[in-house]
C-alpha positions in Angstrom: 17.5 -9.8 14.0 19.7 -7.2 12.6 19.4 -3.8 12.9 19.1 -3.1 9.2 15.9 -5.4 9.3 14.1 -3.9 12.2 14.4 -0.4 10.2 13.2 -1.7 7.3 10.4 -3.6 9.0 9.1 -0.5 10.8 9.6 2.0 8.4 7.4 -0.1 6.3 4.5 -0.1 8.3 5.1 3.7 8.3 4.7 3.5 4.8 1.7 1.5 5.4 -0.3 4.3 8.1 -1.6 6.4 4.8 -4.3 3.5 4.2 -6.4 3.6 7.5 -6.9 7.5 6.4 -10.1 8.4 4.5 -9.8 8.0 0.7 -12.8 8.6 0.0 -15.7 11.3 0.9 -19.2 10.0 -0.4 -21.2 11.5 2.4 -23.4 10.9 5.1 -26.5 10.8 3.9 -26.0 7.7 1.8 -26.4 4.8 4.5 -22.1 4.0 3.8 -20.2 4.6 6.8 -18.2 8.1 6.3 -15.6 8.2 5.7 -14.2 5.5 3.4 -11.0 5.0 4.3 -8.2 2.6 2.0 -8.0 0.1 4.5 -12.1 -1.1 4.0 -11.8 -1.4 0.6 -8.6 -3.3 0.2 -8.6 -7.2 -0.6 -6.5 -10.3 0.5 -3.9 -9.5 -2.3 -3.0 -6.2 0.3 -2.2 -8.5 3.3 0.1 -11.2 1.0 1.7 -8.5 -0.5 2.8 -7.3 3.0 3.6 -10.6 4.3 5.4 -11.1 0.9 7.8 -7.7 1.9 8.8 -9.3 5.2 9.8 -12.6 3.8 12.0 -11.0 1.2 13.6 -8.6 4.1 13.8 -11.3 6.0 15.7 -13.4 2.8 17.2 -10.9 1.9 16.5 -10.6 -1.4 16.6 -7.4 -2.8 14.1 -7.7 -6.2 11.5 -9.2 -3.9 11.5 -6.2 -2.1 11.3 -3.7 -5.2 8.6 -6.3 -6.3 6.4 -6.0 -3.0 6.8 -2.1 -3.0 5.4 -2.7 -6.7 2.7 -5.0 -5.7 1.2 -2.9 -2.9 1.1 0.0 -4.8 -0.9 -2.0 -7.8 -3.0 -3.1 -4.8 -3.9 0.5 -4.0 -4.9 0.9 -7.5 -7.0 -2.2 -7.7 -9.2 -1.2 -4.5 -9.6 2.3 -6.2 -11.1 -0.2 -9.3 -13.3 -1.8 -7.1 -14.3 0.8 -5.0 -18.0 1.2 -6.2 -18.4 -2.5 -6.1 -17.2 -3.1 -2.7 -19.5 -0.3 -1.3 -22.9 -1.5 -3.0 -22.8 1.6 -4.9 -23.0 0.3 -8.0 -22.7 -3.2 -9.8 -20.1 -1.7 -12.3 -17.4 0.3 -11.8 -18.3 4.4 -11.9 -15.1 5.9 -12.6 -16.7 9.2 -12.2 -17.8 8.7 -9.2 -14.8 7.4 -8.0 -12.5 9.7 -8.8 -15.1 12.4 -7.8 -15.1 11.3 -4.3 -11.3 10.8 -3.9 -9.3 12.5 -1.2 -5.5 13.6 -1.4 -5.0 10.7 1.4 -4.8 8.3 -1.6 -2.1 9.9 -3.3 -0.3 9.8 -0.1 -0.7 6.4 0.4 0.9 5.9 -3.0 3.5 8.7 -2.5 4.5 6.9 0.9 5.1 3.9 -0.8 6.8 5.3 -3.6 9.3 6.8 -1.0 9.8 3.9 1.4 10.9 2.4 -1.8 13.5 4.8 -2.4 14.5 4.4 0.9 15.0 0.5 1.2 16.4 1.0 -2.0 19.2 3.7 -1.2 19.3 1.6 2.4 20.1 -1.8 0.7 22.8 0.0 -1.2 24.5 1.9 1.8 24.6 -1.4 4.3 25.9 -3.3 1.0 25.4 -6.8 0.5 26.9 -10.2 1.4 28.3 -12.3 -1.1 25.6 -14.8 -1.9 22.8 -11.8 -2.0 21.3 -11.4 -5.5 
């Protein structure tokens, strides 16, 4: 494996560490185990999205890669849509709530992805490209 990959492998799952934070503070009183954190609440689409980044490294293809930083970011979003359903709070969505409860940790998580994006980006670029990379 090249050393280009191994950085970009494990500087992803740096990227990655903001989700087993706590996201969310809805306190102890309320039966839910405190605190929330990202990693509870996210679905199946989290774990193919991740898989999905180390294919395309791995292919070496560089829109996938965009793409999955894309994709695990809308992930984020989508377990913050969910987030009173997938606790039992409520059978709808409380957006109130939600975002009532929210800790800085979640913008984190999507700042560190947002980075590690710039950086595979700015990465790709610097190592260039062979030929038959699109």
């Amino acid at each position: 494996m090249k050393r280009s990959n191994k950085i970009l492998y494990g500087s992803f799952l740096v990227a990655l560490l903001p989700v087993f934070l706590p996201w969310f503070r809805i306190g102890y009183g309320t039966g839910i185990r405190p605190p929330w954190r990202g990693i509870y609440i996210m679905r199946w689409e989290f774990y193919l999205v991740v898989a999905l980044y180390y294919v395309m490294v791995f292919l070496k293809k560089r829109w996938g890669v965009v793409a999955a930083h894309f994709l695990t970011g809308a992930s984020y979003v989508f377990a913050l849509s969910r987030f009173t359903i997938r606790t039992h709070i409520s059978e709808t969505q409380n957006w109130k709530f939600t975002l009532s409860t929210l800790q800085w940790t979640f913008w984190l998580a999507i700042g560190a992805i947002a980075t590690h994006l710039l950086f595979s980006v700015l990465w790709i670029k610097k190592r260039g490209t062979p030929p038959n990379l699109d």
